[in-house]
Every structure is written in C-alpha cells, then in structure tokens.
N, CA and C atoms as an extended XYZ file, in Angstrom:
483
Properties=species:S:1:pos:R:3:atomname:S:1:resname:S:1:resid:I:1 pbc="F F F"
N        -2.007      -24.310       86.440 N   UNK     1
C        -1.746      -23.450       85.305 CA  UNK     1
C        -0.671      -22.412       85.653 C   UNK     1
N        -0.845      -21.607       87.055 N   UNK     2
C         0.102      -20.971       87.536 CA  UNK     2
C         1.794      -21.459       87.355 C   UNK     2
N         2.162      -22.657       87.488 N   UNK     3
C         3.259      -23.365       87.950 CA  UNK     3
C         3.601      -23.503       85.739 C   UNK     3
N         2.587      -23.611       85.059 N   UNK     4
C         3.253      -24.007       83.958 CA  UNK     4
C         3.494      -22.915       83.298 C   UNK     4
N         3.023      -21.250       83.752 N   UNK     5
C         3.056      -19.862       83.345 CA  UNK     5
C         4.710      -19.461       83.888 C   UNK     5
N         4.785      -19.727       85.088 N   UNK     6
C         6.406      -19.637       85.940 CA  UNK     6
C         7.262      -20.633       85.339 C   UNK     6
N         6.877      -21.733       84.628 N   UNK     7
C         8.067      -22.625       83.868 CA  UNK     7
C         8.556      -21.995       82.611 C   UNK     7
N         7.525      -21.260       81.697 N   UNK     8
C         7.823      -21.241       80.607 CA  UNK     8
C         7.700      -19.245       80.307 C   UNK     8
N         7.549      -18.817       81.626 N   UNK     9
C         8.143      -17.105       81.620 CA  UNK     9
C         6.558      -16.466       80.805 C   UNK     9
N         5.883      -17.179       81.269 N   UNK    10
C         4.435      -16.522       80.468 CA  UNK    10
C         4.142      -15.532       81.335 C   UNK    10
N         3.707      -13.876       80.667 N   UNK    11
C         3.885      -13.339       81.592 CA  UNK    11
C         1.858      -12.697       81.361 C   UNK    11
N         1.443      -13.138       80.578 N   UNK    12
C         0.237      -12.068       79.772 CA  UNK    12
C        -0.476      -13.560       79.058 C   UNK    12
N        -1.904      -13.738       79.153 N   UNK    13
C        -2.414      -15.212       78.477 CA  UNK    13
C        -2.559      -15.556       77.184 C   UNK    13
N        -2.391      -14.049       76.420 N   UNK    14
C        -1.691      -14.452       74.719 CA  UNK    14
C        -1.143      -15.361       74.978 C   UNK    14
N        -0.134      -15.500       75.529 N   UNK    15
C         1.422      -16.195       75.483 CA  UNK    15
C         1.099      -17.460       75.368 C   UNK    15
N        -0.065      -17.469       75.711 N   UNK    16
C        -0.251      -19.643       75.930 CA  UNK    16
C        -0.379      -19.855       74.311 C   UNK    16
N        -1.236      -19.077       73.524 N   UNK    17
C        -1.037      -19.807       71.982 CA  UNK    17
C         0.431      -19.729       71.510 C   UNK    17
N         1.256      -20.331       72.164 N   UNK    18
C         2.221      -20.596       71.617 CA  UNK    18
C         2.619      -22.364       71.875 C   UNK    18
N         2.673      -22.045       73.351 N   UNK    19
C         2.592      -23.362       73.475 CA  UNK    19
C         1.189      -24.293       73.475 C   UNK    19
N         0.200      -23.865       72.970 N   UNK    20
C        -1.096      -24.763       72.635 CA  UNK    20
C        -0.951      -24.727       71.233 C   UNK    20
N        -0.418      -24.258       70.649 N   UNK    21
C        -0.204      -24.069       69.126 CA  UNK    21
C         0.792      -25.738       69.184 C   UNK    21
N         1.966      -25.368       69.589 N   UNK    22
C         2.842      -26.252       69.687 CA  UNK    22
C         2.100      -27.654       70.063 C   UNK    22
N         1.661      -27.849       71.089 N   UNK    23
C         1.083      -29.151       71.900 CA  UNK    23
C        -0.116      -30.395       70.660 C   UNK    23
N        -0.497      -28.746       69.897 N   UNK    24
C        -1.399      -29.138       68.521 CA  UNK    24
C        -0.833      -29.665       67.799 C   UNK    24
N         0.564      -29.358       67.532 N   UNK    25
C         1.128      -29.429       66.052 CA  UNK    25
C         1.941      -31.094       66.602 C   UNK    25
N         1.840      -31.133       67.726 N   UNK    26
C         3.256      -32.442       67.752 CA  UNK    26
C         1.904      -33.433       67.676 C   UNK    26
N         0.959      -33.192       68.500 N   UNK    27
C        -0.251      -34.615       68.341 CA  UNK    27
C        -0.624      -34.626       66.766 C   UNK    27
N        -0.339      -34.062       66.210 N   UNK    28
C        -0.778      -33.879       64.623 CA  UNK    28
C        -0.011      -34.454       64.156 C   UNK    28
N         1.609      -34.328       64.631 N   UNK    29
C         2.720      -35.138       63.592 CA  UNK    29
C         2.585      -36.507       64.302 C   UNK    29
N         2.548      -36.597       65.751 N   UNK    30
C         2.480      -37.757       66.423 CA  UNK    30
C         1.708      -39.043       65.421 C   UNK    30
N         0.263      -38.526       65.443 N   UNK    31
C        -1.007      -39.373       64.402 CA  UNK    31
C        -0.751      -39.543       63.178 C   UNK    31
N        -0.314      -38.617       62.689 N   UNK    32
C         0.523      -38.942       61.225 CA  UNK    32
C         1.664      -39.870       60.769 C   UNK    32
N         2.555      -39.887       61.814 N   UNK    33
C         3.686      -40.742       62.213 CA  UNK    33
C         3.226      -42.695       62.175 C   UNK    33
N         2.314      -42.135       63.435 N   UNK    34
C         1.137      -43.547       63.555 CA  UNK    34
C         0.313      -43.695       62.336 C   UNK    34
N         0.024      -43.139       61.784 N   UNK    35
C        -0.571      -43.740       60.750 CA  UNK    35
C         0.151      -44.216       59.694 C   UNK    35
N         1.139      -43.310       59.448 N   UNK    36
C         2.367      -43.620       58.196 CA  UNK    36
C         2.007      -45.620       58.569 C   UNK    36
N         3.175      -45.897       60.165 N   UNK    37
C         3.369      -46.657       60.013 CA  UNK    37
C         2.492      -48.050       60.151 C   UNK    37
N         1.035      -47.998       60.857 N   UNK    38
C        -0.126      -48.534       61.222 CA  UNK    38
C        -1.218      -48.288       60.215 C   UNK    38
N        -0.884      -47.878       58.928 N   UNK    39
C        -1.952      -47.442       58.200 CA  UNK    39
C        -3.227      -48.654       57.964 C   UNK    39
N        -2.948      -49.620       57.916 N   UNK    40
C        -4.229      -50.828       58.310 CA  UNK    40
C        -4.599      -50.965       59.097 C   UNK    40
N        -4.220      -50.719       59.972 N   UNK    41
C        -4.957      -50.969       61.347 CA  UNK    41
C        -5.804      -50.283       62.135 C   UNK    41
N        -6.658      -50.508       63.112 N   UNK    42
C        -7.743      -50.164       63.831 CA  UNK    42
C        -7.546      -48.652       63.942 C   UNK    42
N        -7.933      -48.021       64.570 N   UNK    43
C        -7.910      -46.564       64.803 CA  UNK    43
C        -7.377      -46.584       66.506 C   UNK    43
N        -8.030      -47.604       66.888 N   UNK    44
C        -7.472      -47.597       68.628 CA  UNK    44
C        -6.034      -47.513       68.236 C   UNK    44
N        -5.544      -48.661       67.774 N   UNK    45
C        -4.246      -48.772       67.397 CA  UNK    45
C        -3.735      -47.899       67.364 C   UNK    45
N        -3.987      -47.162       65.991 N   UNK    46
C        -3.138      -45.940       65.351 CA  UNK    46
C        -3.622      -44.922       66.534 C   UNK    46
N        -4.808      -44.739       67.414 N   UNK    47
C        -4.280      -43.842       68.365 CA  UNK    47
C        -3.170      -43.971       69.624 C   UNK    47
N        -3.325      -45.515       70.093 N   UNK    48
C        -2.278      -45.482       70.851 CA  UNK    48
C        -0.641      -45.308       70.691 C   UNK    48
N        -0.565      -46.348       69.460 N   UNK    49
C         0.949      -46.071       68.882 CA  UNK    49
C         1.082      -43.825       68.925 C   UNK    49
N        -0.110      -42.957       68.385 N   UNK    50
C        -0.279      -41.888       68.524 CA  UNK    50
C         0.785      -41.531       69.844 C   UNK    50
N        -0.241      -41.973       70.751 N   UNK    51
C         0.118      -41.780       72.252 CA  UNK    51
C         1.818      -41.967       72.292 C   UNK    51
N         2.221      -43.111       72.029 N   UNK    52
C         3.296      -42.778       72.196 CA  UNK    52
C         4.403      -42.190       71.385 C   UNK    52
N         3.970      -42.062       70.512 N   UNK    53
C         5.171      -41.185       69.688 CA  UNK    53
C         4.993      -39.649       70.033 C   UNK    53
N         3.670      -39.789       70.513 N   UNK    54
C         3.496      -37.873       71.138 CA  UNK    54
C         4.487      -37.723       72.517 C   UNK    54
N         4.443      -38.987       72.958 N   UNK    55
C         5.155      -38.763       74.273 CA  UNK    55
C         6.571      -38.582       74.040 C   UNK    55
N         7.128      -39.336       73.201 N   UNK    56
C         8.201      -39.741       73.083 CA  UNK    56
C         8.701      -38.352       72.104 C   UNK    56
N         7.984      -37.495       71.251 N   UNK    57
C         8.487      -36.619       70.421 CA  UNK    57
C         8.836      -35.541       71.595 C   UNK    57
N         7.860      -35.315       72.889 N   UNK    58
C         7.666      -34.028       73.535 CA  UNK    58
C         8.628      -33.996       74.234 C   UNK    58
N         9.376      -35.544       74.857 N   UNK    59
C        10.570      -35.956       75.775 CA  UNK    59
C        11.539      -35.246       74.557 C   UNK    59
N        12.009      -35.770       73.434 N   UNK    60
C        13.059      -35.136       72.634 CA  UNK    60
C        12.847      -33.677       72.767 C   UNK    60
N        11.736      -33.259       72.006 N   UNK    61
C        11.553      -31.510       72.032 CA  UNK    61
C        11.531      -30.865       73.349 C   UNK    61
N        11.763      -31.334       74.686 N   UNK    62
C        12.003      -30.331       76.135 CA  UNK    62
C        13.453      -31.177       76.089 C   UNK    62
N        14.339      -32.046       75.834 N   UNK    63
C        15.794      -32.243       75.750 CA  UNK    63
C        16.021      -31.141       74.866 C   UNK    63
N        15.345      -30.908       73.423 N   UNK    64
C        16.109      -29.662       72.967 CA  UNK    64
C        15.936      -28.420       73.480 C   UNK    64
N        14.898      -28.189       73.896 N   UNK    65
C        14.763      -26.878       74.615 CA  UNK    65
C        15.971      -26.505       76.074 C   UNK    65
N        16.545      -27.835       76.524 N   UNK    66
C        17.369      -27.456       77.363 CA  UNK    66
C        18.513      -27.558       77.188 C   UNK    66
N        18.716      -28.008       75.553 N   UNK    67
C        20.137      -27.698       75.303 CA  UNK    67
C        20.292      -26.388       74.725 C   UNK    67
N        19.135      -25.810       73.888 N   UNK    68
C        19.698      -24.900       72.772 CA  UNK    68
C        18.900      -23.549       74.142 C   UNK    68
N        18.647      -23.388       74.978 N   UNK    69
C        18.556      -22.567       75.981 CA  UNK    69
C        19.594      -21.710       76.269 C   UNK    69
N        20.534      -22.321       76.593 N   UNK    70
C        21.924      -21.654       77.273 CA  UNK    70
C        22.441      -20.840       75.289 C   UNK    70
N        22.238      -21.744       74.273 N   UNK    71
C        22.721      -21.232       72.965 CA  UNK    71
C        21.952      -20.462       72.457 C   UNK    71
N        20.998      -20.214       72.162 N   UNK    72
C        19.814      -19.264       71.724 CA  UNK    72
C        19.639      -18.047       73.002 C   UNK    72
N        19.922      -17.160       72.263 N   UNK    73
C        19.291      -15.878       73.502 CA  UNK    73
C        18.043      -15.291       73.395 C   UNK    73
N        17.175      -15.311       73.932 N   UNK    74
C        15.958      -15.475       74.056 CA  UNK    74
C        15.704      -14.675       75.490 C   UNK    74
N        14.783      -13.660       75.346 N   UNK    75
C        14.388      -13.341       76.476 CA  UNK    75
C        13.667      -14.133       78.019 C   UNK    75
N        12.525      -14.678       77.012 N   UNK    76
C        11.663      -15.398       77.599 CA  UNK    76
C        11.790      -17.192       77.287 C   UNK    76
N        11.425      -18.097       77.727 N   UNK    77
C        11.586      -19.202       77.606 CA  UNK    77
C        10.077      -19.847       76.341 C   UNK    77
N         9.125      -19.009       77.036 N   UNK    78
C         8.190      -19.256       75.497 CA  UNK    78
C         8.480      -18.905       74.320 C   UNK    78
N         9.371      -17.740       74.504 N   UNK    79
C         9.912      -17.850       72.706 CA  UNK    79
C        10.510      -18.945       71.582 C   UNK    79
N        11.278      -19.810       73.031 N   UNK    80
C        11.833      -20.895       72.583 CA  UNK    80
C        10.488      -21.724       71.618 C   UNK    80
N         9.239      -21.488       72.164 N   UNK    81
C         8.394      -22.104       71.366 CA  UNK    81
C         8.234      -21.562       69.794 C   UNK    81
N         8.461      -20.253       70.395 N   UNK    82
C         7.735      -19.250       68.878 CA  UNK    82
C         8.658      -20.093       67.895 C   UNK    82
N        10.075      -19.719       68.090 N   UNK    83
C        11.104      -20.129       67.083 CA  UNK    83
C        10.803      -21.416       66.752 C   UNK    83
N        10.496      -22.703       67.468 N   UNK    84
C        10.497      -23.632       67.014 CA  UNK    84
C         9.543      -23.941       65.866 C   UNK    84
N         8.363      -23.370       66.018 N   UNK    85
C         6.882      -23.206       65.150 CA  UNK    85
C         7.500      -22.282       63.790 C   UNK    85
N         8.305      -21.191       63.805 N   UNK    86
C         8.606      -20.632       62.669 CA  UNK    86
C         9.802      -21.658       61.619 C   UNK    86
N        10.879      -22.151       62.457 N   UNK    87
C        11.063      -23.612       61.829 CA  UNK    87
C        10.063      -24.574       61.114 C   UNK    87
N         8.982      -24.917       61.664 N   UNK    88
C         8.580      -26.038       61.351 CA  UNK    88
C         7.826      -25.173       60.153 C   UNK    88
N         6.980      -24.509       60.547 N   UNK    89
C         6.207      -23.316       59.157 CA  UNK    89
C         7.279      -23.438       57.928 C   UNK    89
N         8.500      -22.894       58.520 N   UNK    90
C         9.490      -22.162       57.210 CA  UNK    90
C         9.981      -24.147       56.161 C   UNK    90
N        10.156      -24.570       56.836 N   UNK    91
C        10.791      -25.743       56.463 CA  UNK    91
C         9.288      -26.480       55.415 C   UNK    91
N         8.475      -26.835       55.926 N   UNK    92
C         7.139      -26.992       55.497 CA  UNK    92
C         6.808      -25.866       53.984 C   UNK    92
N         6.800      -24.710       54.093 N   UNK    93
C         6.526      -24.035       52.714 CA  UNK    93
C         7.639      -23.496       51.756 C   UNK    93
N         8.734      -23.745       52.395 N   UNK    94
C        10.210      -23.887       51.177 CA  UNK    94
C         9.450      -25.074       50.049 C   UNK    94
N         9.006      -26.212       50.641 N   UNK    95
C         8.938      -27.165       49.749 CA  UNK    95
C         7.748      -27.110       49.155 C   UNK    95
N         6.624      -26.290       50.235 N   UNK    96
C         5.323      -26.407       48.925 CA  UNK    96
C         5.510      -25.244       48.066 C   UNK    96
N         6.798      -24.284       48.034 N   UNK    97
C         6.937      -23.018       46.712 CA  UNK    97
C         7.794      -23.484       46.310 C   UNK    97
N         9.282      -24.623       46.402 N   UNK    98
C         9.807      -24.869       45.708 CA  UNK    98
C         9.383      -25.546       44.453 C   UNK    98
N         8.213      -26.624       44.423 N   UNK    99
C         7.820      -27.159       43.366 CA  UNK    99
C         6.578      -26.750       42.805 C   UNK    99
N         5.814      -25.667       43.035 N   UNK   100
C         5.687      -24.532       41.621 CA  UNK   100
C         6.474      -23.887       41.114 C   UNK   100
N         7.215      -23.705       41.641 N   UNK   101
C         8.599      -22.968       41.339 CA  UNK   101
C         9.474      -23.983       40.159 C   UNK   101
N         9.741      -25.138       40.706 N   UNK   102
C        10.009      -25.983       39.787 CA  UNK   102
C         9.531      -26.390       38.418 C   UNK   102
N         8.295      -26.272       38.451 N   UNK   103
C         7.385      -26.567       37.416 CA  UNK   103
C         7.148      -25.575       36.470 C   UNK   103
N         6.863      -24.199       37.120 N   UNK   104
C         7.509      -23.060       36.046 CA  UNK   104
C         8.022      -23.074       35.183 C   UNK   104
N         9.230      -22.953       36.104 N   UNK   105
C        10.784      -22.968       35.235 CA  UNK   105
C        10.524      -24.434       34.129 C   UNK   105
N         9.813      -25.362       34.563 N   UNK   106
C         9.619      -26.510       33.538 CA  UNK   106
C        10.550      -27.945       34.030 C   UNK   106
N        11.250      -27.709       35.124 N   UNK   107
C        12.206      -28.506       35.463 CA  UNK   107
C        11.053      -29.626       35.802 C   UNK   107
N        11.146      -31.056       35.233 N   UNK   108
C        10.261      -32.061       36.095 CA  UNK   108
C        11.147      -33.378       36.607 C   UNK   108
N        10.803      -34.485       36.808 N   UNK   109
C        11.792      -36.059       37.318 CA  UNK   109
C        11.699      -36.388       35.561 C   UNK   109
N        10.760      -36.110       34.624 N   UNK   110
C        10.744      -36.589       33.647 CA  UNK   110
C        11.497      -36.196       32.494 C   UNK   110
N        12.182      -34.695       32.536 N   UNK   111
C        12.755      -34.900       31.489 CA  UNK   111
C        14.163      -34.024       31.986 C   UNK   111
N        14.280      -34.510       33.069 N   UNK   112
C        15.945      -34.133       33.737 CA  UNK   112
C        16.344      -35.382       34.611 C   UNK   112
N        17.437      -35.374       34.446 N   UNK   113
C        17.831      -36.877       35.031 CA  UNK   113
C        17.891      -36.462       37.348 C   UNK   113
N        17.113      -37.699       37.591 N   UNK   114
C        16.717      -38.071       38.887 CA  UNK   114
C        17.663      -36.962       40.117 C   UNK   114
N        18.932      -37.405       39.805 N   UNK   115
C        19.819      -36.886       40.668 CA  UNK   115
C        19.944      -35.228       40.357 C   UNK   115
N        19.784      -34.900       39.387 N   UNK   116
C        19.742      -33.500       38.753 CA  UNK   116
C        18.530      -32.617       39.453 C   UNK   116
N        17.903      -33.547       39.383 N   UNK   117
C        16.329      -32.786       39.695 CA  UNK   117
C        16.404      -32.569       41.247 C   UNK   117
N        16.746      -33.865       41.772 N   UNK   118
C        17.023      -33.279       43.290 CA  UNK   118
C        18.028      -32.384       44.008 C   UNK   118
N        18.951      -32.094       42.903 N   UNK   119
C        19.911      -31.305       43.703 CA  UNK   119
C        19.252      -29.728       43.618 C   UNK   119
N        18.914      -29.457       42.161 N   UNK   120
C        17.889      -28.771       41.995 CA  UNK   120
C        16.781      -28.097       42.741 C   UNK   120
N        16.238      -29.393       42.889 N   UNK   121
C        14.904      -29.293       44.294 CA  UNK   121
C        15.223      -28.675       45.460 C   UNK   121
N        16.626      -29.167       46.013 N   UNK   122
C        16.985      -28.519       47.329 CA  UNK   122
C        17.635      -27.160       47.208 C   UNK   122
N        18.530      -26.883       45.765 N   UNK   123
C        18.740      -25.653       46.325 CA  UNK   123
C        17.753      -24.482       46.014 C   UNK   123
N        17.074      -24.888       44.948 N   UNK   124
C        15.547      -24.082       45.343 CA  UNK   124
C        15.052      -23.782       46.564 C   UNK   124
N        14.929      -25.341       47.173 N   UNK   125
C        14.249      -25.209       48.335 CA  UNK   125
C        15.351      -24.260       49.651 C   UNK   125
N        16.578      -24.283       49.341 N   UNK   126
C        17.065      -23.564       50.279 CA  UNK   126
C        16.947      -22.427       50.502 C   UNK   126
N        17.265      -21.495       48.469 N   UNK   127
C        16.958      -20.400       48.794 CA  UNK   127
C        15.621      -19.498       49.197 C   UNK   127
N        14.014      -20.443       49.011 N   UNK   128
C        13.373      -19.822       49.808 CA  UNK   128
C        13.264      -19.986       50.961 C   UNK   128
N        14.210      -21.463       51.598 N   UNK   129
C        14.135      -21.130       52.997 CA  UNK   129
C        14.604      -20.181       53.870 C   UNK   129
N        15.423      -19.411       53.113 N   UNK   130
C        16.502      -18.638       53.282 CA  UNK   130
C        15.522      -17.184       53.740 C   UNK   130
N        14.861      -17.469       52.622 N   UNK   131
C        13.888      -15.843       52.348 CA  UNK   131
C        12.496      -15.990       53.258 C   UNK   131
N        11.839      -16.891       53.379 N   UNK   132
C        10.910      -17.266       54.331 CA  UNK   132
C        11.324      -17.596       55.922 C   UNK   132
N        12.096      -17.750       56.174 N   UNK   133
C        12.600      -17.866       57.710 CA  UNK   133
C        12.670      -16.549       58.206 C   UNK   133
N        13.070      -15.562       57.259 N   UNK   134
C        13.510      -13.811       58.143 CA  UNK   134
C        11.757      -13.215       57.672 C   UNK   134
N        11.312      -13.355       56.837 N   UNK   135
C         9.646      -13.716       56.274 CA  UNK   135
C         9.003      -14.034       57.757 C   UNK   135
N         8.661      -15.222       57.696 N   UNK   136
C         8.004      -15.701       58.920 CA  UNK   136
C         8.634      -15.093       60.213 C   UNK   136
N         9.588      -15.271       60.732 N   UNK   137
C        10.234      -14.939       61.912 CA  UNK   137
C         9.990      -13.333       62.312 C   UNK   137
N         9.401      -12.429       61.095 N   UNK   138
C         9.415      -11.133       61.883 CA  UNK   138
C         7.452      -11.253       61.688 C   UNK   138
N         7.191      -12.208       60.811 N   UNK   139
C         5.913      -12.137       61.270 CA  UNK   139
C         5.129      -12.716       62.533 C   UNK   139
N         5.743      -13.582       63.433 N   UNK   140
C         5.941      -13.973       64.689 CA  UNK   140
C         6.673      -13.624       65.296 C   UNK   140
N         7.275      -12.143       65.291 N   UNK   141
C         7.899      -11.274       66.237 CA  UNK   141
C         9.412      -11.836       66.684 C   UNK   141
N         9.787      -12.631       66.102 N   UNK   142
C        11.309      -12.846       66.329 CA  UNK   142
C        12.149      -12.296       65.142 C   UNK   142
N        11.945      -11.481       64.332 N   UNK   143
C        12.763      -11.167       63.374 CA  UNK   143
C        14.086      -10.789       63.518 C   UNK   143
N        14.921      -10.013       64.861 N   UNK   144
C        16.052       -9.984       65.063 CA  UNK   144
C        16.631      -11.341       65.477 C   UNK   144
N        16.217      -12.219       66.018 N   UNK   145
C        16.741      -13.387       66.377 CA  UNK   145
C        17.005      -14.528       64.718 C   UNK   145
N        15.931      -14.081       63.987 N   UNK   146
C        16.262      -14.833       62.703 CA  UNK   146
C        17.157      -13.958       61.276 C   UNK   146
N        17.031      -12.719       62.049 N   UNK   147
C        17.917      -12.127       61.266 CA  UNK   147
C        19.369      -12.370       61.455 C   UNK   147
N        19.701      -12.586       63.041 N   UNK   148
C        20.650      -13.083       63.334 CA  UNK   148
C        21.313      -14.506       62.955 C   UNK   148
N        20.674      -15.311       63.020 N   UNK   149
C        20.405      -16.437       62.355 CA  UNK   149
C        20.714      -16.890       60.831 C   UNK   149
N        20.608      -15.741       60.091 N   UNK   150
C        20.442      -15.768       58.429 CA  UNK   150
C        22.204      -15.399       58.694 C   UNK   150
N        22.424      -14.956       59.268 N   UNK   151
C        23.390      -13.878       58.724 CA  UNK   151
C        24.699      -15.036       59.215 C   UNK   151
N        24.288      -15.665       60.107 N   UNK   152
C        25.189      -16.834       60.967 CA  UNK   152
C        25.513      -17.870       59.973 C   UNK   152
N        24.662      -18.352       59.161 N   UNK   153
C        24.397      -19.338       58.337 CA  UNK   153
C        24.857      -18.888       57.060 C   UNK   153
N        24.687      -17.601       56.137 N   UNK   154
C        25.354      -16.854       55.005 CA  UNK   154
C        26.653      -17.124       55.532 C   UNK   154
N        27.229      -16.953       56.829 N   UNK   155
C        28.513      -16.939       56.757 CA  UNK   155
C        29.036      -18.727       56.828 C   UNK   155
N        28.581      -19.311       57.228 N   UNK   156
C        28.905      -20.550       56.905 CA  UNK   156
C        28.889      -20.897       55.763 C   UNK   156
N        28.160      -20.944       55.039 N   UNK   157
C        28.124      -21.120       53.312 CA  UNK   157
C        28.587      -20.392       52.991 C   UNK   157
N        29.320      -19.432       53.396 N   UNK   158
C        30.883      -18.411       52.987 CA  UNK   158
C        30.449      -17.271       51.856 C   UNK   158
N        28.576      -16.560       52.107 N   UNK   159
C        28.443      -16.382       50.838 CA  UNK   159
C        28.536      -14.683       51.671 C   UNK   159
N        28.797      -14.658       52.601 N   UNK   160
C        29.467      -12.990       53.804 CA  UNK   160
C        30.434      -13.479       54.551 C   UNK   160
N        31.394      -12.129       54.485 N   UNK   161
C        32.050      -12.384       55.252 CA  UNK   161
C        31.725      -11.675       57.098 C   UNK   161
C-alpha cells in the first residue's frame, strides 16, 4: 500500500477515495461494455470479457495519465484522478439536463426534423457542460484548474479573447 501512496503522491488516507472511486467506476463501465456486447450470454462470460476490458481500459487510462502529466499542472499526481472523475460526472449530467431541458422548451425527434434535433441536443448539451464542469470541479476542489480550462476552451470557440 506504501509503494502505491509514493506512486500516486498520496500524502493523508482521504486521498485513496479517489482512486477507489476511480477503480469502481472503470469495473462498472468495464461490465457494462461486456454486457452491451455479450448481453445473452452466461454471466461467467460477461464477467470475463468484464475482466478484460477492465484491463485493457486501465492500460489506456495510466497511458493517459502519462501523457497529459507533463500538460496538466497538477500538484499532486492523485489529482490527475480527481479531474478525470469530474470529466466523467460533468459529461454524464450535461446529457441527463440537456433532455429535460429539451422537452421543456418542447423540442422532441417528433416534431423537428432528426438532424435539427441533434444539433440542438449537443449544443444544449455543451452549454451545460460548460456550466457544470467549473460546477463540479470546484466542488471536488479543482476549481482553478477547471476554471482554467473553461477559459482555454471559450477561447478556442473564439467566444474570449
């Protein structure tokens, strides 16, 4: 446990629900993944196929952690976790408020044409991602890092200079 506290800059044992938070959330998408695509089949099955898409997601997610390391400034190396979890949160409830949001307003697939509705859908969904990322991110204590972030991205979509 010592050796995985010195990998990831844990300095205090809060710090581990970040990465047990994390370790939760990928076996969750892992089984889901497996099931999407094994949905008839045995449960051994759909746990092993599990097995490996957990393996295979955690190999991608520590490749990104050692690229966007040197690019993300980050004190600690567990933050790298926090941020990733406020991603997956923020991305996840853009879309479950974009379509009450949608439905409100009255916009449905049924009486706006297909392609309309989705362009629709997303930039809804952008602008609360927009508003929920600096939202979430200071409620998991990174709020200057996603404030930074917002402001990086406004300027790409050219809407600051």
């Amino acid at each position: 446990m010592q050796k995985f506290k010195t990998r990831w800059q844990i300095q205090t044992n809060w710090q581990l629900i970040f990465p047990l938070f994390g370790i939760i959330a990928l076996g969750y998408t892992a089984y889901k993944l497996a099931n999407l695509f094994l949905g008839n089949f045995s449960i051994i099955a759909i746990i092993g196929v599990a097995a490996l898409f957990f393996l295979l997601l955690l190999k991608f997610i520590l490749f990104l952690f050692k690229k966007l390391e040197n690019k993300w400034k980050v004190t600690y190396r567990w933050e790298m976790i926090r941020i990733f979890i406020v991603f997956a949160i923020t991305g996840s409830s853009s879309v479950f408020v974009g379509r009450p949001i949608m439905k409100l307003i009255g916009i449905t697939k049924e009486n706006l044409n297909i392609f309309v509705y989705w362009i629709l859908f997303i930039l809804i969904g952008l602008v609360f991602y927009q508003v929920l990322l600096v939202s979430i991110g200071w409620l998991l204590g990174q709020h200057q890092f996603f404030w930074e972030f917002e402001k990086k991205m406004l300027k790409r979509f050219r809407l600051i200079k």
